[in-house]
C-alpha positions as CSV (number, residue, x, y, z in Angstrom):
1,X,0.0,0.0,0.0
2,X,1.1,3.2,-1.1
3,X,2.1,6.1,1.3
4,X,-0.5,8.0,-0.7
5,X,-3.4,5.2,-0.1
6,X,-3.0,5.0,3.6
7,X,-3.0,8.8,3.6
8,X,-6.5,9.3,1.8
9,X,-7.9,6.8,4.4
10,X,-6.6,7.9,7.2
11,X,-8.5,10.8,6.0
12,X,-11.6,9.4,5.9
13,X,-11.6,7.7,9.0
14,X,-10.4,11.2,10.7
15,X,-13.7,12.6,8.7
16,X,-16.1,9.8,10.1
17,X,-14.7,10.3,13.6
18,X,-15.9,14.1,13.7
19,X,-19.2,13.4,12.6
20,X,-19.8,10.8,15.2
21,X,-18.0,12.8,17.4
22,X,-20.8,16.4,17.1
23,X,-23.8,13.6,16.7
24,X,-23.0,12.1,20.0
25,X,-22.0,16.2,21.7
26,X,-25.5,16.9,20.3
27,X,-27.5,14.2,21.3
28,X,-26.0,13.9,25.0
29,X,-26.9,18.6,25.1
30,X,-30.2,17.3,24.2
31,X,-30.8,14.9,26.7
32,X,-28.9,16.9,29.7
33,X,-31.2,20.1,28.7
34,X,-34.7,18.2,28.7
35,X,-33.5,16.2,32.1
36,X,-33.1,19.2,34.1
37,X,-35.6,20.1,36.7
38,X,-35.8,23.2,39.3
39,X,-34.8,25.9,37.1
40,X,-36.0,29.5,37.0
41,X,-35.6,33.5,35.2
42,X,-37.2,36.5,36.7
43,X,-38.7,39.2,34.9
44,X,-40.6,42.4,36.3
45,X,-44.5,43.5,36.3
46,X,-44.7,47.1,36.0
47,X,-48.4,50.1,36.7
48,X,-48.0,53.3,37.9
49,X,-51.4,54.0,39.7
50,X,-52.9,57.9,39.6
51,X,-54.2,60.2,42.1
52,X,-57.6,59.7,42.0
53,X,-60.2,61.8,43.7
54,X,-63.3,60.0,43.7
55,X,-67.1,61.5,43.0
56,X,-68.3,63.7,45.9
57,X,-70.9,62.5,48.4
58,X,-73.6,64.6,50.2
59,X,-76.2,63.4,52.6
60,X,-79.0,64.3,55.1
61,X,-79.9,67.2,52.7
62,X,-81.6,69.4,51.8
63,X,-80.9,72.6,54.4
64,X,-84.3,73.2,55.6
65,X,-84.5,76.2,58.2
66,X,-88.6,75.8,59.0
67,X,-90.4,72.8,59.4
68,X,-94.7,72.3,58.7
69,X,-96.5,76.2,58.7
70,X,-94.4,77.1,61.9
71,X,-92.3,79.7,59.8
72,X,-89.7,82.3,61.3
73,X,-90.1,85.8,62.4
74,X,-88.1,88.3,60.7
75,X,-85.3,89.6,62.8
76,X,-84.0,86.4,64.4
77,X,-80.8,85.2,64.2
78,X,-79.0,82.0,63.7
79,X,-81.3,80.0,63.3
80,X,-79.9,76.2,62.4
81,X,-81.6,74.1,60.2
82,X,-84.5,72.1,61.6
83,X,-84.5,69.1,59.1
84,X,-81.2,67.5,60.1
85,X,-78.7,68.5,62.4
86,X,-76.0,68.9,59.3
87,X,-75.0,68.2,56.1
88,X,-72.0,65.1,55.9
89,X,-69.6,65.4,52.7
90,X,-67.4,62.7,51.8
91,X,-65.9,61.1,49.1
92,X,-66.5,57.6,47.1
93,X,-63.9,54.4,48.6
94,X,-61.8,54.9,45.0
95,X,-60.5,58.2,46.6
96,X,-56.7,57.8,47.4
97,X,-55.1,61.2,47.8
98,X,-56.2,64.4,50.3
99,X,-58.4,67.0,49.1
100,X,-60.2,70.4,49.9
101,X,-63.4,71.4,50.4
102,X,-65.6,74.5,49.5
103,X,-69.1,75.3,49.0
104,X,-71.2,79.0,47.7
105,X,-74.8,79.2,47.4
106,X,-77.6,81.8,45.9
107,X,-79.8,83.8,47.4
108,X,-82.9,82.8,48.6
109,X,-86.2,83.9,46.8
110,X,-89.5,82.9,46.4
111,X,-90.1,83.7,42.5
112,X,-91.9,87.2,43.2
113,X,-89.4,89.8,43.8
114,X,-88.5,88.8,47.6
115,X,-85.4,87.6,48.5
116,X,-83.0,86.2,51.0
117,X,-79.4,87.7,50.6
118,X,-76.6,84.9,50.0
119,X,-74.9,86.0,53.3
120,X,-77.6,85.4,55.5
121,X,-76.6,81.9,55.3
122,X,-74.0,80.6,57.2
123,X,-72.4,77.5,58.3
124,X,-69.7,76.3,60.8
125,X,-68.1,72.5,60.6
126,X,-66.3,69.5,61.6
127,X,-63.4,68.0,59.9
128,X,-62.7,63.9,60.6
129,X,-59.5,63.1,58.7
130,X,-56.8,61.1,60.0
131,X,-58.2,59.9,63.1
132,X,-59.3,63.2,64.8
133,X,-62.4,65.3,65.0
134,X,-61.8,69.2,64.3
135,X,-64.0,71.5,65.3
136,X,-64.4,74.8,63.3
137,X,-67.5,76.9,65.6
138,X,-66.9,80.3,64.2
139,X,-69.5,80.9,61.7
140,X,-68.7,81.6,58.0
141,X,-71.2,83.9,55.7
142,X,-71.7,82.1,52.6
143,X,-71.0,83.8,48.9
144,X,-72.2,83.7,45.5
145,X,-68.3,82.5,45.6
146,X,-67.0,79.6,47.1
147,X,-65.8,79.1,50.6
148,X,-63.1,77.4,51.4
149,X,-63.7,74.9,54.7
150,X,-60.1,74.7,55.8
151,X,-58.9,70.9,57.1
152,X,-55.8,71.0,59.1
153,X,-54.2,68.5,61.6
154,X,-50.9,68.1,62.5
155,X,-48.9,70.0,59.5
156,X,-51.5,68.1,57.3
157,X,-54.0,70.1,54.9
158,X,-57.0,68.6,53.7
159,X,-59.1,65.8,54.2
160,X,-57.4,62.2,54.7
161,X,-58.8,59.6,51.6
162,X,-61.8,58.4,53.7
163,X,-61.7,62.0,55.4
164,X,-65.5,63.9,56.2
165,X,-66.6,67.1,57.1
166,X,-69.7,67.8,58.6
167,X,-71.5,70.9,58.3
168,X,-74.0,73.1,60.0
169,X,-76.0,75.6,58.6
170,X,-77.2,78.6,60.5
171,X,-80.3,81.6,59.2
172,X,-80.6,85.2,60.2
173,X,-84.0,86.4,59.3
174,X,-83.6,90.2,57.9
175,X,-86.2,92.5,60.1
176,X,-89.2,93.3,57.9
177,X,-88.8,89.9,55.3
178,X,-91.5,89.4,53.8
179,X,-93.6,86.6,54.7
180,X,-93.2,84.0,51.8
181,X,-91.4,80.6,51.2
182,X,-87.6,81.1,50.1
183,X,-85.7,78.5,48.4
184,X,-81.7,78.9,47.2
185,X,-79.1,76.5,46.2
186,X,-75.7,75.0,47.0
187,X,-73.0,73.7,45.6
188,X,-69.8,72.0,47.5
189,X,-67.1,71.6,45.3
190,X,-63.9,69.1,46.0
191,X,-60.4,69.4,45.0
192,X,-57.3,67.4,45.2
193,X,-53.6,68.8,44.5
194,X,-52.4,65.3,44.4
195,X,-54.5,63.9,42.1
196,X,-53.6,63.7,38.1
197,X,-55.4,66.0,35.5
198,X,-59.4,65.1,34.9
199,X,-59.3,63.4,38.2
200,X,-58.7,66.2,41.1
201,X,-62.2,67.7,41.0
202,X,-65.8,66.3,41.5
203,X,-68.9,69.0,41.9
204,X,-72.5,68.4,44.0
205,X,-75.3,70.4,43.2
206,X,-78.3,70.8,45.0
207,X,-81.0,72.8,43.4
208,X,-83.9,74.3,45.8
209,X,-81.9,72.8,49.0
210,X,-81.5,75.8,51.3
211,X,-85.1,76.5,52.0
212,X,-87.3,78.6,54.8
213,X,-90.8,80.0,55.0
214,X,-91.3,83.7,57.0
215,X,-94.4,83.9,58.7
216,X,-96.3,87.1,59.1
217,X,-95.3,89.3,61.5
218,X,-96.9,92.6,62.4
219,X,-95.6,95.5,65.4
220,X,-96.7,98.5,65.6
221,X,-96.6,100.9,68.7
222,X,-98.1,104.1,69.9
223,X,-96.4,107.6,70.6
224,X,-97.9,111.0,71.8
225,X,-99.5,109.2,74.2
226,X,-101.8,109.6,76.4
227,X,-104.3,111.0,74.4
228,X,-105.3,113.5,77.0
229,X,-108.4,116.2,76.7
230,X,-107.7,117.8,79.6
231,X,-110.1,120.1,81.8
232,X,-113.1,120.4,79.8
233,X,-116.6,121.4,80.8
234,X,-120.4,120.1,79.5
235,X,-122.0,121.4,76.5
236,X,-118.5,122.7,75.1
237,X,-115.8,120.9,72.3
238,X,-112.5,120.1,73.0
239,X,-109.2,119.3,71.2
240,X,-106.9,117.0,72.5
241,X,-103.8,118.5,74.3
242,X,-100.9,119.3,72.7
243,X,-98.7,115.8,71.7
244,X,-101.2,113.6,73.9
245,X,-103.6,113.2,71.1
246,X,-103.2,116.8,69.3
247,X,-101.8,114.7,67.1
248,X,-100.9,111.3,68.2
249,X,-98.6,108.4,66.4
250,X,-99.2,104.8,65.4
251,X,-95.6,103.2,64.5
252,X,-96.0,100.6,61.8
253,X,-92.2,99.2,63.3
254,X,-89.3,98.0,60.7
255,X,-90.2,94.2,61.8
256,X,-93.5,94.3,59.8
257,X,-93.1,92.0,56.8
258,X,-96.6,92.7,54.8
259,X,-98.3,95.8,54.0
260,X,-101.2,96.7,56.6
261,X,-104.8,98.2,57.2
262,X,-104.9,100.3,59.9
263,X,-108.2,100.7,62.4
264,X,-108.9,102.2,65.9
265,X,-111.2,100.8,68.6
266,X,-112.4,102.6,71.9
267,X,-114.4,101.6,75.3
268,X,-116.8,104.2,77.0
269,X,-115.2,106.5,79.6
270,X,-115.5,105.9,83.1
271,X,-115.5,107.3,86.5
272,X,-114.3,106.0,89.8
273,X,-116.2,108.3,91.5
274,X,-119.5,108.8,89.2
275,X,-121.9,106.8,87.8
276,X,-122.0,108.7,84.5
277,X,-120.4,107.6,81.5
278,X,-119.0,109.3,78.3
279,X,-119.6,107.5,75.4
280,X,-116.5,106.4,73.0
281,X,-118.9,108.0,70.1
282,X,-118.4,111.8,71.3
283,X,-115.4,111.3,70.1
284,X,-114.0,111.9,67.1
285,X,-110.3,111.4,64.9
286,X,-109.0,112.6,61.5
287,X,-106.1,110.9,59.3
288,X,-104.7,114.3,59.0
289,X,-101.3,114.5,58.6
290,X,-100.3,117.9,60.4
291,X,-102.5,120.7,61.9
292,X,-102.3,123.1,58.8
293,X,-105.6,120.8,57.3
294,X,-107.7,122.0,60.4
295,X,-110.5,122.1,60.1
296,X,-110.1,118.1,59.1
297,X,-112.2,117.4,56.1
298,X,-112.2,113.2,57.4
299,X,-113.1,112.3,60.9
300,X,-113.9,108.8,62.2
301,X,-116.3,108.2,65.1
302,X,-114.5,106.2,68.2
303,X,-116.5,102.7,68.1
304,X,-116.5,100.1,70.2
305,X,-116.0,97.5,67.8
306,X,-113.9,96.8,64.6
307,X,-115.6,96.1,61.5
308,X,-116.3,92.4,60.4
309,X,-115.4,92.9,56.9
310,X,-112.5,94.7,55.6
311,X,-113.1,98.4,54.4
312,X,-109.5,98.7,54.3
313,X,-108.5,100.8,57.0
314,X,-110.6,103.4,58.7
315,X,-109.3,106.0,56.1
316,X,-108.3,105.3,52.9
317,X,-104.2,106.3,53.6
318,X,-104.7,104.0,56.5
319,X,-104.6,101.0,53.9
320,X,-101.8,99.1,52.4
321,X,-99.6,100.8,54.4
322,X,-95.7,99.8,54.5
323,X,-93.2,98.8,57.5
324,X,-91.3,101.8,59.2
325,X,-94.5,104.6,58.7
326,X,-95.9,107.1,61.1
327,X,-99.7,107.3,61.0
328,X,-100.9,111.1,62.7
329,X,-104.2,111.6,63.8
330,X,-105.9,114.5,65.7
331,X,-108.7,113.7,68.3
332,X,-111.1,115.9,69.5
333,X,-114.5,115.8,71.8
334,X,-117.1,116.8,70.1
335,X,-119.8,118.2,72.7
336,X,-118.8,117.2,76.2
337,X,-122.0,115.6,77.8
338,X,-123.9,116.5,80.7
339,X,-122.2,114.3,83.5
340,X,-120.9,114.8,86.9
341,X,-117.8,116.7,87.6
342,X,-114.5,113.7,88.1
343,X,-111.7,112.0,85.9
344,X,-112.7,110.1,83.1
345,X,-110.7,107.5,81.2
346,X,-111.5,104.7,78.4
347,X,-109.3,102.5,76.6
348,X,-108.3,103.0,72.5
349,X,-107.0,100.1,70.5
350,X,-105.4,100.3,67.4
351,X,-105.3,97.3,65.4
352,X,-103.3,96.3,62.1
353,X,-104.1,93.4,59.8
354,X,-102.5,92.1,56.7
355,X,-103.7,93.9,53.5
356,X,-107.5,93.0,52.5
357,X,-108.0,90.8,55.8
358,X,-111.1,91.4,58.1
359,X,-110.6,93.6,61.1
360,X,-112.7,90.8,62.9
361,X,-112.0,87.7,62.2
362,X,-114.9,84.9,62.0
363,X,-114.5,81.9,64.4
């Protein structure tokens, strides 16, 4: 065999030897990978959660300051709401950052003309955030603008997550409101600094929830009083003294809240020491306004009673009259009768109704 020969298969038998050689490396890499057992690779799971402030919630409402026909006088103040003790705001359970508070309202009105200013409103609260109950007693008048209801506690503004504030409304009745149902509304209005863009604000309206009713109230007084004739004798007329009749003043007072009629009731006079009696219809009173229309074209007879009906005052300026108005009028005695010699001394009441309403009520 030729050097050449035993080259070219030493070749080939060098060639065969690798090809076993990789098919047994590869079928043994095989075999060890798809034996193993127990072997991991980590990766990550990645979300980056918002601030979210969740919608606003508002119970025991509405703000009712009068209950049934009971109704408030004009001139009283702070009045708290009758229906519930308070208003609670919170938030919904999706809320996971602080936030702030506010709330403005209207005016109150009762769709003719009459209104209850805005600031006659007013509220104090309590904050409950992070485990503590704040109490905020000083009153706040409310705005067409929003309020801010301040939340602090330990260096921390605002309302914890599941944070709630309580608030109490409060009423002062203007003097002279006009009797009439009021109604306004209010609006609280959240806000978060934490939370992301489209989710830091959430708005509750409530339309017709501050409501009250004003009942009627009248008050009128008497000045220039007594009204006092003085020494007089029988057979002769008299005027009333100066200022004690000559004139004398019926006050319709600022509190009245509805126009009024006007009308004047009198009891005989009596003695102590007579038996006589001088009737109330000797004597006579004009509306007159000052002594210059003397001799008074109007006088009115002092009866004992008040008309059933209406006639709308005893005069006709003594009807439909407004709050805060002097009403003048000059007595006089007529003819003095024929009784014994003594003091003599009666009673006059002056009466004021609402507007149109009998003097004398039926029932």
């Amino acid at each position: 065999m030729t050097s050449l020969e035993d080259k070219s298969i030493l070749f080939y038998l060098m060639f065969i030897f690798i090809i076993i050689f990789i098919g047994f490396m590869s079928f043994y890499s095989i075999k060890s990978v798809t034996g193993q057992s127990g072997g991991s690779q980590n990766t990550t799971v990645n979300i980056t959660v918002g601030g979210n402030l969740d919608k606003l919630i508002v119970d025991y409402f509405p703000v009712n300051f009068t209950l049934g026909d009971s109704g408030l006088a004009p001139g009283v103040d702070d009045y708290p709401q009758r229906n519930n003790e308070y208003l609670s705001v919170s938030t919904g359970m999706n809320t996971n950052v602080r936030w702030n508070v506010s709330i403005n309202a209207t005016n109150m009105t009762d769709g003719m003309g009459n209104y209850i200013p805005v600031n006659e409103i007013k509220v104090s609260y309590t904050c409950y955030t992070d485990g503590f109950k704040i109490d905020y007693t000083y009153k706040i008048d409310l705005a067409h603008t929003p309020r801010y209801l301040s939340c602090e506690n330990g260096g921390k503004t605002g309302l914890a997550p599941d944070g709630y504030v309580w608030v109490y409304f409060f009423l002062d009745v203007p003097t002279g409101q006009y009797n009439s149902t009021y109604n306004g509304d209010i609006w609280f209005d959240a806000v978060s600094l934490e939370a992301r863009e489209g989710y830091n604000e959430s708005i509750w309206y409530g339309p017709n929830n501050t409501t009250a009713k004003i009942k009627t109230r009248i008050d009128i007084k008497w000045t220039l009083t007594p009204i006092n004739f003085g020494f007089v004798v029988p057979g002769h007329h008299a005027n009333a003294t100066n200022n004690q009749g000559w004139p004398t003043n019926i006050t319709i007072g600022a509190a009245t809240n509805v126009p009024v009629d006007l009308y004047i009731k009198g009891s005989d006079l009596t003695s102590s020491n007579t038996p006589d009696i001088i009737y109330s219809h000797n004597i006579t009173y004009s509306n007159a306004i000052n002594e210059t229309e003397w001799p008074f074209p109007y006088v009115h007879t002092l009866n004992n009673t008040l008309p059933d009906d209406s006639t709308n005052g005893d005069f006709a300026n003594w009807g439909n009259i407004s709050r805060d108005t002097n009403v003048y009028s000059y007595w006089e005695i007529t003819q003095v009768p024929n009784v014994l010699s003594g003091d003599y001394s009666g009673n006059v009441v002056a009466k004021a109704v609402e507007a149109g309403n009998d003097p004398t009520p039926s029932g």
